[in-house]
C-alpha positions in Angstrom: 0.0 0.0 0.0 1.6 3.1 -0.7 0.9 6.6 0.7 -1.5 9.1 0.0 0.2 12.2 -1.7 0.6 15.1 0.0 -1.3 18.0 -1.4 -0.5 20.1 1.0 1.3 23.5 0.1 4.5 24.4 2.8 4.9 28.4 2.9 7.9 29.4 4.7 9.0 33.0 5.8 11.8 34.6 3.9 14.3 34.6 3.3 14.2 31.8 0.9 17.7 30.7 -1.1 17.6 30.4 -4.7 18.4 27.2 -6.5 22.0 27.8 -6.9 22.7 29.3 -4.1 24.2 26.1 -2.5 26.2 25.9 1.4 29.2 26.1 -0.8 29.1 29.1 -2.5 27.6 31.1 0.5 30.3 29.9 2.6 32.7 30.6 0.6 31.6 33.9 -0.3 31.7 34.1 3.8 35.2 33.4 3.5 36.4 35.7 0.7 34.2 38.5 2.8 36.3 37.8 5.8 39.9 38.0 3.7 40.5 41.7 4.4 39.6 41.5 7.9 42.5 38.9 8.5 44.6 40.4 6.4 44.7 43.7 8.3 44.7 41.5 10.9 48.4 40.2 9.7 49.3 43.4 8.7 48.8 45.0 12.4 50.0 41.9 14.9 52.3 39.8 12.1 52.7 36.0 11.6 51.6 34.9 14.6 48.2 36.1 13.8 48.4 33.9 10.7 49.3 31.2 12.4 46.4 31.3 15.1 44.5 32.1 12.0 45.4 28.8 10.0 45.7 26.7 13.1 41.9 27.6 13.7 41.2 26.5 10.5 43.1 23.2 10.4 41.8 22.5 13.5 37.9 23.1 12.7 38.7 21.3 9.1 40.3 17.9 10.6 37.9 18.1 13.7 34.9 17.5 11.1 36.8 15.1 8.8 37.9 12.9 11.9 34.1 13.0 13.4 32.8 12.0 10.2 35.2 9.6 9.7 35.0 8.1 13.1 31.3 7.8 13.1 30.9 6.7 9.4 28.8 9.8 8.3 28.9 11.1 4.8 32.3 13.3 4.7 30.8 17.3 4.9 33.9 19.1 5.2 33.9 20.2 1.6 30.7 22.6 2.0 33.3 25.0 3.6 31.8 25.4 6.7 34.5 24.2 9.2 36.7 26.7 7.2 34.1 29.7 8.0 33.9 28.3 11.5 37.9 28.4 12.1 37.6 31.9 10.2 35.5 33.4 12.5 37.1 32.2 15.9 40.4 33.2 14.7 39.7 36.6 14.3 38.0 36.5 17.9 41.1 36.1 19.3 44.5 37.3 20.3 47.5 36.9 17.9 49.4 36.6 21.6 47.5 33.4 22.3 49.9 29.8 22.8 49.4 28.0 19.8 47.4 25.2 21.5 44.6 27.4 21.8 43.4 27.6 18.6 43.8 23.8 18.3 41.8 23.6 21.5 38.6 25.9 20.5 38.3 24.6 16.9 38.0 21.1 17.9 35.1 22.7 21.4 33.6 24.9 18.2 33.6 21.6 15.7 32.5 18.5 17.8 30.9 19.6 21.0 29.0 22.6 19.5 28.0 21.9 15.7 28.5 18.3 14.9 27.4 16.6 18.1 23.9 18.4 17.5 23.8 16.9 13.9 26.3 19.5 12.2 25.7 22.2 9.4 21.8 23.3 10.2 21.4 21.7 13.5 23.5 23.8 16.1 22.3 26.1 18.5 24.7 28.1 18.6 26.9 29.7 16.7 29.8 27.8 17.1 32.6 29.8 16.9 31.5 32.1 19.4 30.5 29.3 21.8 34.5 28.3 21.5 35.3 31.7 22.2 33.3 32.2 25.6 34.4 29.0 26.4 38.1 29.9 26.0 37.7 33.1 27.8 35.7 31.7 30.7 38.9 28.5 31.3 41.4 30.5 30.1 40.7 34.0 31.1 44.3 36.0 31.3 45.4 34.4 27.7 42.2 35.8 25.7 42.2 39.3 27.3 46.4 39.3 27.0 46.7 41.5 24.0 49.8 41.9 21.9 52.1 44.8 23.6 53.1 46.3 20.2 51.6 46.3 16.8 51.4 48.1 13.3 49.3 51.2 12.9 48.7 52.8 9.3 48.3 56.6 9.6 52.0 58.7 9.6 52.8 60.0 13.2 51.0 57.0 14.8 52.5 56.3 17.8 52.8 52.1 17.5 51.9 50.2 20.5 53.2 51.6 23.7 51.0 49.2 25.6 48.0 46.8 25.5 45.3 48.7 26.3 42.2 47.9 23.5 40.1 51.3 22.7 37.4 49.7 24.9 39.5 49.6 28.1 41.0 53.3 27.0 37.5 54.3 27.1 36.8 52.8 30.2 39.3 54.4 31.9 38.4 57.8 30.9 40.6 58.4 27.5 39.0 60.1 25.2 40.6 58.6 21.6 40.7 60.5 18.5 37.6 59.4 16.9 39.0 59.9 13.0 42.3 57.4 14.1 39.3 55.5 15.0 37.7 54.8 12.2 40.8 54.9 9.6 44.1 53.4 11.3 44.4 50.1 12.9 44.2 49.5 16.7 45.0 46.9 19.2 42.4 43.7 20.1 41.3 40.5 18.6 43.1 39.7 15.3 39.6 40.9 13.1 38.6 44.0 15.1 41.8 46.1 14.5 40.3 47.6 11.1 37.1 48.7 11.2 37.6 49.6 7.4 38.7 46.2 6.6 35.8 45.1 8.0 33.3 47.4 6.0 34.7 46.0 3.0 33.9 42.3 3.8 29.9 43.2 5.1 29.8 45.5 1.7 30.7 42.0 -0.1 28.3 40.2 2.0 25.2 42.8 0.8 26.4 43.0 -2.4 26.1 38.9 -3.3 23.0 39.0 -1.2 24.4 36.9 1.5 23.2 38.9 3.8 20.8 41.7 4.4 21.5 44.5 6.2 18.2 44.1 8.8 20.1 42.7 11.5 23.5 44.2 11.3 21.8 48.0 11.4 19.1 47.5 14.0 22.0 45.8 16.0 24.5 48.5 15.8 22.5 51.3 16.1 20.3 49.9 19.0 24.3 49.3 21.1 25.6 52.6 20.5 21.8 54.3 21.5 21.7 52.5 24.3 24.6 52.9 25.5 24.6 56.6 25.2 21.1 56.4 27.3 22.3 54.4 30.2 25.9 56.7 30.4 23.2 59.6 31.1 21.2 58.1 32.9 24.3 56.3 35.0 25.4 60.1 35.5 28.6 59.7 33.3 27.3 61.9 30.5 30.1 63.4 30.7 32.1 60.4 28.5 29.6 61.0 26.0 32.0 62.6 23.3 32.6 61.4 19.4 35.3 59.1 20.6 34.1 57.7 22.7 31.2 56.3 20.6 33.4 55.7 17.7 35.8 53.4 19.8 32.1 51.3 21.3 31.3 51.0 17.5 35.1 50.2 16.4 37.1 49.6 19.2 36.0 45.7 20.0 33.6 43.1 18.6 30.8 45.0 17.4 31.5 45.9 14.2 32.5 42.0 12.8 29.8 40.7 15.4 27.2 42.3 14.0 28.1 41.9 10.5 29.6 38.5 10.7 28.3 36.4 13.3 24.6 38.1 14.7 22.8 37.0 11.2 24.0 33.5 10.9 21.5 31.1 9.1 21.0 29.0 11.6 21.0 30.7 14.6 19.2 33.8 14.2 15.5 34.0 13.5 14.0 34.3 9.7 10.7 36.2 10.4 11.2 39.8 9.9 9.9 40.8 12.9 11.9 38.5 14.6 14.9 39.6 13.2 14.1 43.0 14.4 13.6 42.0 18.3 16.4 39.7 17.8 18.6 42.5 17.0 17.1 45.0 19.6 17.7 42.1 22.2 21.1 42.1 21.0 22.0 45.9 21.2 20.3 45.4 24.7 22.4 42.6 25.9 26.0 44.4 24.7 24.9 47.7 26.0 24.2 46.4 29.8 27.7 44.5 29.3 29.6 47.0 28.2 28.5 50.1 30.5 27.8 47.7 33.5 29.6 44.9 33.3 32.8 43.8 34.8 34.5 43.2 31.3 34.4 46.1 28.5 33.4 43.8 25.9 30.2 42.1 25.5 29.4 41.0 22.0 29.9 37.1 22.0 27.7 36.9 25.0 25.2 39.0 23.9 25.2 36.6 20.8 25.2 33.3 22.9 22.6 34.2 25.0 20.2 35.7 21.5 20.8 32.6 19.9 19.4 30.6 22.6 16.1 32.6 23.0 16.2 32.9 19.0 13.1 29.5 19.4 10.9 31.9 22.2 11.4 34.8 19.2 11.0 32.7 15.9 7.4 31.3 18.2 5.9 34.5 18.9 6.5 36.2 15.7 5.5 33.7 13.4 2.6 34.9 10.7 -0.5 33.9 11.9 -2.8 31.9 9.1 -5.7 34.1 7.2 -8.2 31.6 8.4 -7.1 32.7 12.4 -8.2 30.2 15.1 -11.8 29.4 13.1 -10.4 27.1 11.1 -12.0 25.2 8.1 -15.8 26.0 8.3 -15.5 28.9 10.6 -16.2 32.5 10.5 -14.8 35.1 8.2 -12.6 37.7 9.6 
């Protein structure tokens, strides 16, 4: 006996990929996007950021290969996605880090956060950023050691006289130049020290349509708003000056957070109005870390803790059918 045929039609919320938009070509568009972003990267901390970069990468790539091969599943590691996965956790750390590290969190990122959960689709979580917490929570003094000198771009830049990041200058009451700021490099993670660099990969991600700009907007203006609100409102209005902004919008995470990591498929909602509270809760989350917390940084748990309540969001913001609770048979709106 075979089964009935389904004639039922399946309507899902946007956004929808196109035929050949395959998990290849989107991740490695993803990859190419990233490319200036490491290589200002290399440029402003050296070869040692390469080699945390590629020794993320390896580690992410043979972490999926060995699972695979270990549990005899169909061999994955060719849609790119361990590669975008060792990508994005190498630029969310220091070049300073011992080599181990990387090896460490792209095997956490690869088999306890992705492919233990059923792999590409299936996480939670973004993995990368789930590595990274989980670095910085065991191995605290490594991931907020940054390097002690580095390359800047701009003549008569003074290069690195110490390891403060522009989000610990802030917090101790400097007041950087807000133009150095937005066109020379600065100290930090291996991705954040270009916020230019960065512009140019999320201007690659719009232009292929790998991403829309919903998420990364609503995100970054709803941090730097809220921010602003809760420094009046804290009674430090006072710190309230063009630098200071400019370093909370390019002096840590933000910028390659929002662009890179808050709109991933798979853990971010597809509804559009989920998108939107998804990215307010996200501007939310940073802002209360960054002006209250303990830690001037705040993006990858802001992240963590939207793509867990990303189900509660995606629930309550789903389109509601023209027929409402009636049903078949029942009355007309």
């Amino acid at each position: 006996m075979t089964d009935a045929p389904d004639n039922n039609v399946r309507v899902s919320c946007s956004p929808h990929l196109c035929g050949n938009r395959t998990t290849r070509r989107i991740m490695i568009d993803v990859s190419i996007a990233l490319l200036p972003a490491c290589g200002m990267g290399i440029y402003t901390f050296g070869i040692r950021a390469l080699a945390v970069l590629v020794l993320c990468v390896a580690s992410c790539v043979m972490s999926e290969f060995l699972f695979c091969l270990l549990m005899h599943k169909e061999q994955t590691v060719g849609d790119w996605s361990a590669v975008v996965t060792g990508l994005i956790l190498g630029v969310n750390l220091p070049a300073s880090v011992p080599l181990w590290l990387p090896l460490l969190g792209g095997a956490f990122a690869m088999v306890i956060v992705k492919l233990l959960f059923g792999g590409i689709g299936q996480n939670f979580m973004n993995p990368a950023l789930a590595a990274r917490c989980f670095l910085l929570i065991s191995f605290a003094g490594i991931m907020t050691a940054f390097p002690a000198t580095y390359r800047t771009i701009l003549p008569n830049a003074t290069d690195a006289v110490s390891s403060a990041t522009p989000l610990a200058a802030v917090r101790a009451g400097e007041n950087p130049d807000w133009l150095r700021m937005l066109l020379d490099t600065h100290n930090g993670c291996i991705g954040e020290s270009s916020p230019i660099a960065i512009a140019v990969g999320a201007l690659y991600l719009l232009i292929r349509r790998v991403i829309t700009p919903r998420i990364p907007l609503i995100y970054l203006g709803s941090t730097i708003g809220l921010i602003a609100l809760f420094q009046v409102f804290s009674g430090s209005g006072a710190f309230l000056t063009p630098g200071y902004l400019v370093a909370q919008l390019c002096g840590g995470g933000l910028l390659i957070g929002a662009f890179f990591m808050a709109n991933d498929y798979t853990t971010s909602p597809i509804t559009p109005w989920g998108q939107v509270l998804y990215a307010l809760l996200l501007g939310l989350l940073t802002s209360l870390f960054r002006v209250f917390g303990s830690a001037a940084e705040g993006v990858s748990y802001a992240i963590i803790i939207g793509n867990c309540v990303v189900p509660l969001i995606e629930s309550v913001t789903q389109p509601v059918p023209l027929t409402g609770r009636h049903g078949k048979g029942g009355k007309k709106g």
